[in-house]
N, C-alpha and C positions, 0 to 999 in steps of 0.2 A: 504494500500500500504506500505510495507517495504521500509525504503531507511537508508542508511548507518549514521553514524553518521557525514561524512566527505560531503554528500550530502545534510543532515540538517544544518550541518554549516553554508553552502552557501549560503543559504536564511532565517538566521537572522536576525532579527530587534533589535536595539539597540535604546534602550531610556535612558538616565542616566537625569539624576538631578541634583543641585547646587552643592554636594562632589564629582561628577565628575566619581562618579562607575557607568557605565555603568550594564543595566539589559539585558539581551539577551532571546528572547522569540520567538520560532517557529510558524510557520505558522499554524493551524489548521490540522490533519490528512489526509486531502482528496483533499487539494492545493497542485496542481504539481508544483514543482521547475519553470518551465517557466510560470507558467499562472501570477507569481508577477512581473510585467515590470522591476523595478526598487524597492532597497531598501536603505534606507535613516538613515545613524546613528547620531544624533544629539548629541551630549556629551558637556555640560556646565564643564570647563574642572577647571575653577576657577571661585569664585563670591566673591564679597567683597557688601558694604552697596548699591552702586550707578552705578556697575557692573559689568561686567562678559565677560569672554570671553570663544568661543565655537567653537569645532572644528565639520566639516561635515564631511561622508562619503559618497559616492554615491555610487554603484556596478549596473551596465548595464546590466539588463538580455533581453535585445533585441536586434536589428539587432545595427551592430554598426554603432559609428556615428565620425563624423569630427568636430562636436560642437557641444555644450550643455547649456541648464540653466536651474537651477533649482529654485522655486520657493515654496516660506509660509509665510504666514499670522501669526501676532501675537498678540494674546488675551488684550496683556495691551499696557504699552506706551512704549518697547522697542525701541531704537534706534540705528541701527550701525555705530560706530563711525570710525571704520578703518579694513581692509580684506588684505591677505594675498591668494597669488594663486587662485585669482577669483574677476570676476569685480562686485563689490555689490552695489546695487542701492535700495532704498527702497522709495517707496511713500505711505503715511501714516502707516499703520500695513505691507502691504505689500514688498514684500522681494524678491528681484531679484538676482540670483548669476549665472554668466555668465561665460566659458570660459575663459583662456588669449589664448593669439595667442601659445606657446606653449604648452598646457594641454589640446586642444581640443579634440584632438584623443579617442577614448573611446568603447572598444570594446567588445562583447558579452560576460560577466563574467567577464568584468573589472572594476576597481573604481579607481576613484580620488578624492585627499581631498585638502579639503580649510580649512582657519578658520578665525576670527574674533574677534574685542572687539565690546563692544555695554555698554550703559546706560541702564537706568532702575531705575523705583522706585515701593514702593508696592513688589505686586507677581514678580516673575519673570517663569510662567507658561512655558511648554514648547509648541511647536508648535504641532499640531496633525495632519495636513494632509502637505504633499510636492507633488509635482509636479517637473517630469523631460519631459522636451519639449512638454508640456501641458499634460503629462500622470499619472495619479497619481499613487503612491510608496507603498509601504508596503499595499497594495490592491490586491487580486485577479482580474486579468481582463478580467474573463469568462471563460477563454479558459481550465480551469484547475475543475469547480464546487468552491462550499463552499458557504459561508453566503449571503450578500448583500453589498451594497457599504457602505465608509466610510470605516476608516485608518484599517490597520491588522488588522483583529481577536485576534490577539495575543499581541499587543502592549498594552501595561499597557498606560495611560497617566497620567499627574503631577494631575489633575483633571477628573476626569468623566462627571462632571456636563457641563465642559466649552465646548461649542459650539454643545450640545445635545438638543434635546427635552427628556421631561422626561415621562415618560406613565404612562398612564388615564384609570387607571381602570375603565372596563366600568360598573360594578355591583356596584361599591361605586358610580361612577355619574350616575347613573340610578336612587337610592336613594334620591339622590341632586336633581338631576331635577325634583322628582316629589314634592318636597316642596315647597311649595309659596317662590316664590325667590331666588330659587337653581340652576333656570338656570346661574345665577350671577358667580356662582362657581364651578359647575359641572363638567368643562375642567379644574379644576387645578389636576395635580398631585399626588398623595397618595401610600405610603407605601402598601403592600403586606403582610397581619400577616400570617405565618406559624405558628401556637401556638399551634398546637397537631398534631399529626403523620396523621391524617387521612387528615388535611389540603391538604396534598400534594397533593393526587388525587383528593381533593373536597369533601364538605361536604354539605349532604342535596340536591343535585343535582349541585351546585354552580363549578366555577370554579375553578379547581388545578390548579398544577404549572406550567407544562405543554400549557395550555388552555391560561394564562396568557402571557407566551412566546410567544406563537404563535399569539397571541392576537399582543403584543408589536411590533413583523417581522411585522405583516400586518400595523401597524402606524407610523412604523421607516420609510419605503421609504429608501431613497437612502442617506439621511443623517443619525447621529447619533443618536443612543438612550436609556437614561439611564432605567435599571428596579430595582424599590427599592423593597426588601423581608426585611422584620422583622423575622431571624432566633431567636424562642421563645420557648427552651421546657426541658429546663434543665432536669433535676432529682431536686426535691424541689425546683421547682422555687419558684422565689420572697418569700422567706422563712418571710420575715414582711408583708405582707398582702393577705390577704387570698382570697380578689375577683381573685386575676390575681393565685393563686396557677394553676398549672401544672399537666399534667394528670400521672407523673411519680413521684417515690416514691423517698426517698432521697439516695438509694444504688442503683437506674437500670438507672446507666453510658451504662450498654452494651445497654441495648436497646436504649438508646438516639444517640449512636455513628450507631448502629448496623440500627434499626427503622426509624431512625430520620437525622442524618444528611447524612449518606452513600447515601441514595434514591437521596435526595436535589441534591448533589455532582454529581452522576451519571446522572440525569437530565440537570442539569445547564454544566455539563462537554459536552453534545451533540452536535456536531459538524453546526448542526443545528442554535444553537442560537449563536455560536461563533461572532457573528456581533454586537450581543445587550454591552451594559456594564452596567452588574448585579452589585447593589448596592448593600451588605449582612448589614445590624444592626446586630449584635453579643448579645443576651444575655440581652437584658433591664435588668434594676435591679438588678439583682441577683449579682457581683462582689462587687457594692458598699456595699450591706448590710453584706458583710464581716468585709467590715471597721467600720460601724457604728452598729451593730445592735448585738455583739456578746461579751462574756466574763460579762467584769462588767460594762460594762455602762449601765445606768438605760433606755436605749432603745434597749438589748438585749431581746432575742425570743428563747428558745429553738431548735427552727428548723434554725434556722441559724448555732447558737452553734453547731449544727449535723452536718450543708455544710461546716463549716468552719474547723472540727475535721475531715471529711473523704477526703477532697479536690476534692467535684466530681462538683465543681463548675471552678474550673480553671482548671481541668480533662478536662468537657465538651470542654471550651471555645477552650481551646488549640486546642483540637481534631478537631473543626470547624473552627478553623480558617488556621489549617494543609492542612485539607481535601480541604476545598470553594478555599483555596490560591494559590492552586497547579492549580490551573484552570486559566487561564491568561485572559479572560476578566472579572473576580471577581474581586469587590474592597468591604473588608472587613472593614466595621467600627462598632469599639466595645463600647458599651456605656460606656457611663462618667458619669451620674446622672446629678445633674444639681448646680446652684449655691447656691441654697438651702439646700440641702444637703452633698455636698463635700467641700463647698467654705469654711468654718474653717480651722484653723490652724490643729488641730489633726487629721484631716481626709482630704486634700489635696494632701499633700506627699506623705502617707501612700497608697493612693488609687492609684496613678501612679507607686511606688513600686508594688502594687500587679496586675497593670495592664500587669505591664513587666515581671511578674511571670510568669503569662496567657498566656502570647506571646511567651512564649518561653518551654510552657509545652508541651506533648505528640506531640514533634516533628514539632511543629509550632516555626517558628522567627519572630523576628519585622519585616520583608520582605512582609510577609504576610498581615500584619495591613498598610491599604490607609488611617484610620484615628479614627475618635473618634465622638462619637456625642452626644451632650448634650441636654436635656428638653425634650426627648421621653415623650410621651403622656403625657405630665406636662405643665404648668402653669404659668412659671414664666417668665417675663417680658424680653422683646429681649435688651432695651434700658431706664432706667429709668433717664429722663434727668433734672427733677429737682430739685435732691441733689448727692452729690457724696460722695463715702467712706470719702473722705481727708475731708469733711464738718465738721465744728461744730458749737453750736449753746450753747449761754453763754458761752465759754469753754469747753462745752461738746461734745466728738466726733459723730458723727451719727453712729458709730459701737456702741456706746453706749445705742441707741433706742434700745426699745422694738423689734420693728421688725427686723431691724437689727442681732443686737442680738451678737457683736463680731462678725461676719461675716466678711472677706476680702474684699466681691464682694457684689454687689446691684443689680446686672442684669445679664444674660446668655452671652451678648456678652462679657464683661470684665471677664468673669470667662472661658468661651470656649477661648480667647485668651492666656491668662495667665496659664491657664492647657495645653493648647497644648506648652509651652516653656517650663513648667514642664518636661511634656512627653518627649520632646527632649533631656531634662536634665539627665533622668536615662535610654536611652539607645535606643529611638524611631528615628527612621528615621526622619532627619531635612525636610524632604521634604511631612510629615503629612500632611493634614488638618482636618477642625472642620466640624460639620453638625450642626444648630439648629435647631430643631423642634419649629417651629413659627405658628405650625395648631391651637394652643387656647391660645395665649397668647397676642391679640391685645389690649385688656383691654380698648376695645374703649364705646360708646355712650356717654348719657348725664352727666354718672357719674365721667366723664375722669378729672383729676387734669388738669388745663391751664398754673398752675406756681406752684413753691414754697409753703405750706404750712405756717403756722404763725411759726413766731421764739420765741412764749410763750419758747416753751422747745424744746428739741431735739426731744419729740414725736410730739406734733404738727405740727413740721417741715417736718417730715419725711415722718408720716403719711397723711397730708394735702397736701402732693405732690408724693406719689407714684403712680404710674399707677398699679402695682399690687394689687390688692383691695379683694387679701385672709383676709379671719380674722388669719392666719395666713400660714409662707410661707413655712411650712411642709402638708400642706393637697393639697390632692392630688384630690379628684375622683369627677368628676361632677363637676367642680366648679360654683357658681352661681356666674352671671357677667361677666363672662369670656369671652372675640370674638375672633373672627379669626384672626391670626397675620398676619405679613407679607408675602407674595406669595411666590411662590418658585422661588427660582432665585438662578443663578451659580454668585461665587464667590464675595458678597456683601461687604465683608470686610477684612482684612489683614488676612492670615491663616484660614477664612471660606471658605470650599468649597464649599456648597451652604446655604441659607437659605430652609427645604424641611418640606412637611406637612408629616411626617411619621406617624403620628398617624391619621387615616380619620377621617376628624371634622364629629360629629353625630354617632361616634358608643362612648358606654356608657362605662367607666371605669369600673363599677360594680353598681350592683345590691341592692337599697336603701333598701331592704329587703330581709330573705331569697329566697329563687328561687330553687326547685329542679331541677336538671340537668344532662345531662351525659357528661358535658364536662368539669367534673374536677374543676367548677371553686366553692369557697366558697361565704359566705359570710361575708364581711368585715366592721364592725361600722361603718368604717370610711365615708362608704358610705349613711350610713344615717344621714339624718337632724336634727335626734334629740340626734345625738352624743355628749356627750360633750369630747371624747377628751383621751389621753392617753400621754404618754412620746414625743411619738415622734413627737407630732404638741402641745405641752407644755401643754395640756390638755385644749384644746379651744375647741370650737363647729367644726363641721367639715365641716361646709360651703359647702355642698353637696344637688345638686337638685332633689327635692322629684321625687318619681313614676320611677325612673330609672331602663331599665330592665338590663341582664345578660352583663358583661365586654362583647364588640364587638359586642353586639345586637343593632340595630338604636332605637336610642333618638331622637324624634323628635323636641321635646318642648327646648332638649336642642341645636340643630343645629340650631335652630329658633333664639334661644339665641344669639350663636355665630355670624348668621350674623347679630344679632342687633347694636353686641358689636363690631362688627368689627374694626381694625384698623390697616395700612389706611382704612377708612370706603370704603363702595363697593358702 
């Protein structure tokens, strides 16, 4: 249906954020102007530490009326404290905004505004669905086609995660449940790998992306529902390890842009799934090891030194996150490595400077970026709580341990926090959040530290009470001893947006031995047991669980693992 620019204006939705810049985003292609009752601009117009104030818009696209109220619910502990042209009443989350005796009037393609201050601590999330005279707003209300219920198709929100359910692959829990014990876990949530071109449509009979969509409409119902995809297929991906290598070469950008994300985009762009909100991961790997893995530090790799001389690494990203961001129920989050690897001095900064490269390459802006996600299919502890960076032990700092190692950060939440204020720092949207991958890093059973380790020295300390129990915190694949972290859940802590299992516990990093294959993937030492070790995990054993087949084949002996190790235990 063609409709003018000045009849798309009209049924806008506006969602803005704590700076107060309003985002305007159209209703899906195939919503007729009347079928959205009402649409609702909510604009946080100033925010200070303890709050904010925000002004409404309301616009009436149905019969008119003589009074009104509109009504929303708030995610945290917001409070309003005083209103302006409108009678506001709020009991607990809930938010009532009523008429005065002169503003009630309200006529077919008209609007009136209020506004407000209010408290607030933590997030200050914005709200996602309103109601005007019990009718809900920025929604198709049948009479027009489109998606399913739940707020516009086209509205971005401060979160995706907050007040979604999140979709259950049903071939990853199929896996799950047929393990002793996997009924346990089966219904939690997991990531989507897209990691070679053939993915999209399916591979081996399995389901493409498509299949998965459709899958997620028949689960969402009438509420919300997030769908996570791991976008994974660079040109020389993961140029430092060879199980995850990519089925594309280090100069075929076109086919990656052309192959590979164009299809994604046109699918994900269908009118169709316009209801769901598509989570994108951008890229595991491959950015950071720009920073660390290249020139002359003794953990560069020739094939880096290629990504990082031809630039078809921030090429790619940009191009995707161009393409995926131009789509208004996409929320792009690019990876961040994790604290083990970026949490240093010399590669922190560095890594957020060439984030904001990315983001602003081949016609993508930070607009695009919903967030960042750190520990993708990794390892490293969500919360290590009995020592801290500031500790020392004789005089000696605990950056000073062995494990350690000079490190900033000790665990993934103090480093995904602190990187996301970085990120804001060189030019990110203040209104970011973090995702951590908590699929294998619960570091539970009988081996779990209870307290503190002895204060012989800093290593005793540190080592006697880490819950991370790598023989060291650069190895990556299989790890033995490793559980399930924490579930997924929306918005767990200040600037995360959820805790999410992106990686599905029970498929293998990579292959303990070689494995011929046609899916591009190598094999990598690191994934054997009897490695001892290279630069980049200081040449330790590589603490990797024997018999492991092909990166994202099922391991079963090691899912078994995980939920031994679980924690919280299951």
């Amino acid at each position: 249906m063609s409709r003018t620019r000045t009849a798309l204006l009209a049924a806008l939705v506006l969602v803005a954020g704590a700076s107060g810049t309003a985002v305007a985003v159209t209703p899906s292609s195939d919503v007729g102007i009347a079928a959205i009752p009402c649409s609702v601009d909510y604009k946080v117009q100033n925010q200070w530490g303890t709050g904010f104030t925000a002004a409404v818009t309301i616009t009436n696209n149905s019969a008119a009326k003589s009074s009104w109220a509109v009504k929303w619910s708030y995610a945290g502990n917001q409070q309003v404290t005083s209103g302006w042209n409108a009678k506001i009443s709020q009991s607990g989350t809930a938010v009532t905004a009523a008429n005065e005796t002169y503003n009630g009037s309200l006529a077919t393609g008209g609007s009136v505004s209020f506004g407000f201050n209010a408290s607030y601590s933590g997030t200050n999330a914005l709200p996602t669905t309103f109601t005007l005279d019990g009718v809900t707003c920025n929604v198709d209300d049948g009479s027009g086609g489109g998606g399913g219920g739940g707020t516009d198709p086209g509205t971005r929100v401060d979160n995706p995660y907050a007040g979604a359910k999140v979709y259950v692959n049903p071939e990853w829990s199929a896996k799950a449940a047929a393990e002793t014990g996997g009924s346990r876990v089966a219904g939690q949530p997991t990531g989507v790998w897209l990691d070679r071109i053939a993915a999209i449509n399916g591979v081996n009979g399995g389901m493409g992306l498509r299949a998965h969509l459709d899958a997620a409409l028949a689960q969402k119902g009438t509420g919300e529902e997030v769908v996570q995809l791991v976008v994974y297929d660079l040109p020389g991906r993961d140029c430092a390890a060879l199980a995850s290598n990519g089925e594309l070469g280090p100069t075929e950008i076109g086919r990656y842009e052309s192959e590979f994300i164009d299809p994604i985009a046109a699918i994900l762009a269908d009118t169709k799934y316009a209801s769901l909100r598509i989570v994108t991961t951008i890229e595991i790997d491959s950015l950071p090891n720009l920073v660390t893995n290249t020139g002359s530090k003794a953990t560069a790799t020739p094939q880096c030194d290629t990504m990082l001389a031809n630039g078809n690494y921030v090429k790619g990203v940009g191009y995707a996150l161009n393409k995926l961001g131009a789509i208004p129920n996409v929320y792009n989050y690019i990876d961040a490595g994790h604290h083990g690897w970026l949490g240093w001095d010399d590669n922190f900064a560095p890594s957020a400077n060439l984030f904001y490269q990315a983001a602003n390459a081949e016609g993508a802006t930070v607009n695009d970026v919903a967030g960042f996600i750190t520990n993708t299919a990794n390892y490293s502890a969500l919360k290590e709580n009995n020592f801290t960076i500031n500790d020392s032990v004789n005089g000696v700092s605990v950056r000073q341990s062995k494990w350690v190692d000079w490190n900033r950060y000790v665990d993934e939440l103090s480093y995904a926090q602190a990187f996301r204020n970085q990120l804001v720092s060189v030019g990110f949207n203040s209104g970011i959040g973090m995702l951590i991958d908590t699929s294998r890093n619960g570091w539970g059973g009988s081996a779990r530290p209870t307290g503190p380790g002895a204060t012989t020295s800093v290593d005793t300390y540190v080592d006697g009470g880490r819950y991370d129990r790598r023989i060291q915190v650069g190895n990556w694949c299989n790890q033995s001893g490793a559980g399930l972290g924490e579930r997924p859940q929306a918005a767990p802590a200040t600037g995360i947006d959820a805790y999410v299992w992106m990686k599905p516990p029970g498929e293998s990093d990579g292959s303990s031995t070689a494995i011929a294959n046609d899916e591009g993937k190598g094999f990598d030492r690191m994934c054997d047991p009897t490695y001892t070790g290279n630069a980049r995990n200081g040449n330790n054993m590589s603490g990797a669980l024997p018999n492991a087949p092909l990166s994202g084949h099922w391991f079963s002996a090691q899912f078994q693992q995980l939920m031994a190790n679980a924690y919280p235990p299951l």
